[in-house]
C-alpha positions in Angstrom: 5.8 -35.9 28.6 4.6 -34.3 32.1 5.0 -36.3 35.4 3.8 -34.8 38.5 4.8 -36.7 41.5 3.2 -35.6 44.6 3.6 -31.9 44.4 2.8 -28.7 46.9 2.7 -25.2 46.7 2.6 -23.4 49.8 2.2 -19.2 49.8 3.1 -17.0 52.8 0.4 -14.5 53.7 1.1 -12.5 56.8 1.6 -14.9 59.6 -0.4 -17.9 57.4 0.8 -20.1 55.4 -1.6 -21.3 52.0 -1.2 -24.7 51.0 -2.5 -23.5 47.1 -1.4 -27.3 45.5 -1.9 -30.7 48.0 0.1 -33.3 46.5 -0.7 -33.2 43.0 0.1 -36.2 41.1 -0.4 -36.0 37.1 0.5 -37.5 33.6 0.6 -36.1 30.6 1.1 -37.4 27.0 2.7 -35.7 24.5 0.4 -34.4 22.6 -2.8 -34.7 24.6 -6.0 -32.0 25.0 -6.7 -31.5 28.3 -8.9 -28.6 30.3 -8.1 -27.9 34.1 -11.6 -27.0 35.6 -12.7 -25.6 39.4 -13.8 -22.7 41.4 -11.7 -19.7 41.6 -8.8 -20.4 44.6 -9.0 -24.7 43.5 -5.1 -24.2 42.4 -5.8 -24.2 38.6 -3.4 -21.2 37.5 -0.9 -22.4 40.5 -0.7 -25.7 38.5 -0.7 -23.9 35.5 2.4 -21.8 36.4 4.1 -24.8 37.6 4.2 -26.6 34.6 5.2 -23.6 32.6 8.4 -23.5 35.0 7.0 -19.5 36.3 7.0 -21.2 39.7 8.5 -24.0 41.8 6.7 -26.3 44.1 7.2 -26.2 47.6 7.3 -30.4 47.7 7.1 -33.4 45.2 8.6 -33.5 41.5 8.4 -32.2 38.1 9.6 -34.0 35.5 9.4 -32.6 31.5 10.7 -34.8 28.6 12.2 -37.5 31.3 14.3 -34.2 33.0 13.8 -33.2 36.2 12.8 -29.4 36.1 11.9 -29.1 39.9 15.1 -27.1 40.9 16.3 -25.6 37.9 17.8 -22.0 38.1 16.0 -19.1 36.5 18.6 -19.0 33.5 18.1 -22.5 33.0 13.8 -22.2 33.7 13.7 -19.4 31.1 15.8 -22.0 28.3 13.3 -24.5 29.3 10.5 -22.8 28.6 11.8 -21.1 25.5 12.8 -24.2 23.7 9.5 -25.9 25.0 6.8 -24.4 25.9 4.4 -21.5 24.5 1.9 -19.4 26.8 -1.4 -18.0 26.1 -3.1 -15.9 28.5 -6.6 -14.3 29.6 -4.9 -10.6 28.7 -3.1 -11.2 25.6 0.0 -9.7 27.4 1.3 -8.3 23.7 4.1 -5.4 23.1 1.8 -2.7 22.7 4.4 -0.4 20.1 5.3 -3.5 18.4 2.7 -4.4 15.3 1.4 -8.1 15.4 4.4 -9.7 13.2 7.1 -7.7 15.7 5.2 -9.3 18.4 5.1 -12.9 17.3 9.1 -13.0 16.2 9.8 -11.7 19.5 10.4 -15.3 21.2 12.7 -15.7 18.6 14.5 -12.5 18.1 15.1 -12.9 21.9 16.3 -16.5 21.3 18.9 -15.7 18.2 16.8 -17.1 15.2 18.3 -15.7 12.6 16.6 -13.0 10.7 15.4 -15.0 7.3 14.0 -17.8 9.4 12.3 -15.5 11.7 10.5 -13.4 8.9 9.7 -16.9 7.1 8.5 -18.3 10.2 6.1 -15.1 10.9 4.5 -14.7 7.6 3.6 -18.4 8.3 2.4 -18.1 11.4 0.0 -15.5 10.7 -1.3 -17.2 7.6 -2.1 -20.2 10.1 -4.2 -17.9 12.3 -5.6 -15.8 9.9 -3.9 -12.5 10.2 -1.8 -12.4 6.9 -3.0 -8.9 6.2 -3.0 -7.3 9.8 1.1 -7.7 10.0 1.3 -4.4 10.3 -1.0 -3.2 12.8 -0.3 -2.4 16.2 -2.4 -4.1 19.3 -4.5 -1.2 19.7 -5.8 -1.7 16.0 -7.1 -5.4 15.9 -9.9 -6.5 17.7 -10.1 -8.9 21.1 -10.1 -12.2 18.6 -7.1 -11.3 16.6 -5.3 -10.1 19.6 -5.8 -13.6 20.9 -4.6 -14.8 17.6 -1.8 -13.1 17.3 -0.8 -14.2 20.6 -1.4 -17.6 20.0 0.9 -17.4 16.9 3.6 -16.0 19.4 3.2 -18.8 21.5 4.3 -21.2 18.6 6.8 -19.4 17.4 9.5 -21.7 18.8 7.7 -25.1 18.1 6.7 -25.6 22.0 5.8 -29.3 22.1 3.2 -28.1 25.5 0.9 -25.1 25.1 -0.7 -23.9 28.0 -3.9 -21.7 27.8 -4.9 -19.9 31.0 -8.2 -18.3 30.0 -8.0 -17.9 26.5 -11.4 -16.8 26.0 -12.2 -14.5 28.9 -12.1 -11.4 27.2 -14.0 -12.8 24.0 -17.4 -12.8 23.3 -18.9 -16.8 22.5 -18.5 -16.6 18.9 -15.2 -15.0 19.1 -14.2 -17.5 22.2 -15.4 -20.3 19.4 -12.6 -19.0 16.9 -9.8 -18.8 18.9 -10.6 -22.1 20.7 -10.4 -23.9 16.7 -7.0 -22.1 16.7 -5.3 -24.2 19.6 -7.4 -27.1 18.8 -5.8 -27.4 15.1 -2.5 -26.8 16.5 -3.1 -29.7 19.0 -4.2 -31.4 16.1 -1.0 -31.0 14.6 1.1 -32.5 17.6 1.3 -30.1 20.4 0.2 -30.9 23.9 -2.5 -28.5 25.0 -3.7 -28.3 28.5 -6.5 -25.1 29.0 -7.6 -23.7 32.2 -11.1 -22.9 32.0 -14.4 -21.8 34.1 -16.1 -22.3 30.6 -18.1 -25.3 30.9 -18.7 -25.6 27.0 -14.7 -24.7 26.4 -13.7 -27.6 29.3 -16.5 -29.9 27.3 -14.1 -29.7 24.2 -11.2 -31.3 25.5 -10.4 -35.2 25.6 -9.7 -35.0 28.8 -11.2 -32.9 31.9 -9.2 -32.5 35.4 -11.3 -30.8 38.0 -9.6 -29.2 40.6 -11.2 -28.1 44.3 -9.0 -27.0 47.4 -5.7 -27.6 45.8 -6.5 -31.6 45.1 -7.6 -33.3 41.8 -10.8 -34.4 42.2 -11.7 -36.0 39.2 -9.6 -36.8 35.6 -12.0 -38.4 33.3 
């Protein structure tokens, strides 16, 4: 699904230049559970952000689905990763005057789903994340967990075949952080790729497969 072939990322900061990715080579199955581990600064979310098409790399190739995405325009990055790929992040990053099933149609009202399937598709997407009755609250009424959850069913509302999870637990407590993780677990279960980037030793412990990272290099893929 994912080949990486040798690729860079240098940043520009002042009069340096910040080599962020060294030739990172990398495969990865369709529907595979990996965590990306390392110190903060090891290139994790830089990686991250490159496979989500946010950012291009500086050197190498990126191939998704046998395509080459290394030099596609925005319009064509932001098709990509509508059709393809679903994000969840540390902050939850949710509309904050749009209640929980405004927020997860969103991807699709913005994509042209028509309105039947959209509403279809929400109510079931809640149900799968536990949040049938909290369709009408806003994000300032639901708690950390079912802000996560509702951003995880926002993720999957356009049948990504990769799901990428930068931190999905930071702002959880454990048990909370133990709830959410069963969430993106059971939709890996049910065929979608997921790759996690984690400090969590007991979250990265969970996954099938564990990358460490360390000064922009893989260090170890077990």
């Amino acid at each position: 699904m994912i080949e990486l072939d040798k690729v860079s990322r240098t940043f520009q900061v002042g009069d340096q230049q910040v080599l962020a990715l060294r030739e990172v080579s990398l495969s990865v199955a369709a529907g595979e559970y990996i965590a990306i581990m390392g110190p903060s600064g090891s290139g994790k979310s830089t990686l991250l952000n490159l496979l989500g098409l946010l950012d291009r790399p500086s050197g190498g190739r990126y191939h998704l689905d046998g395509r080459d995405v290394t030099d596609l325009n925005e319009a064509e990055s932001a098709r990509v990763r509508r059709e393809k790929i679903g994000f969840v992040f540390q902050s939850f990053h949710l509309v904050p005057r749009l209640n929980a099933a405004a927020n997860v149609a969103l991807p699709m009202l913005l994509a042209g789903v028509a309105p039947a399937e959209r509403k279809q598709r929400v109510t079931q997407l809640l149900a799968e994340v536990g949040l049938s009755e909290r369709a009408d609250h806003l994000p300032s009424q639901l708690s950390g967990g079912q802000l996560q959850r509702v951003a995880i069913a926002r993720a999957m509302s356009m049948h990504p075949a990769l799901l990428l999870a930068d931190e999905p637990t930071g702002n959880l407590d454990r048990a909370t952080g133990r709830e959410v993780m069963g969430v993106l677990e059971a939709l890996n279960l049910a065929g979608a790729a997921l790759i996690v980037i984690t400090h969590d030793q007991d979250i990265g412990a969970r996954a099938r497969r564990r990358i460490s990272m360390l000064d922009g290099r893989v260090i170890t893929d077990a």
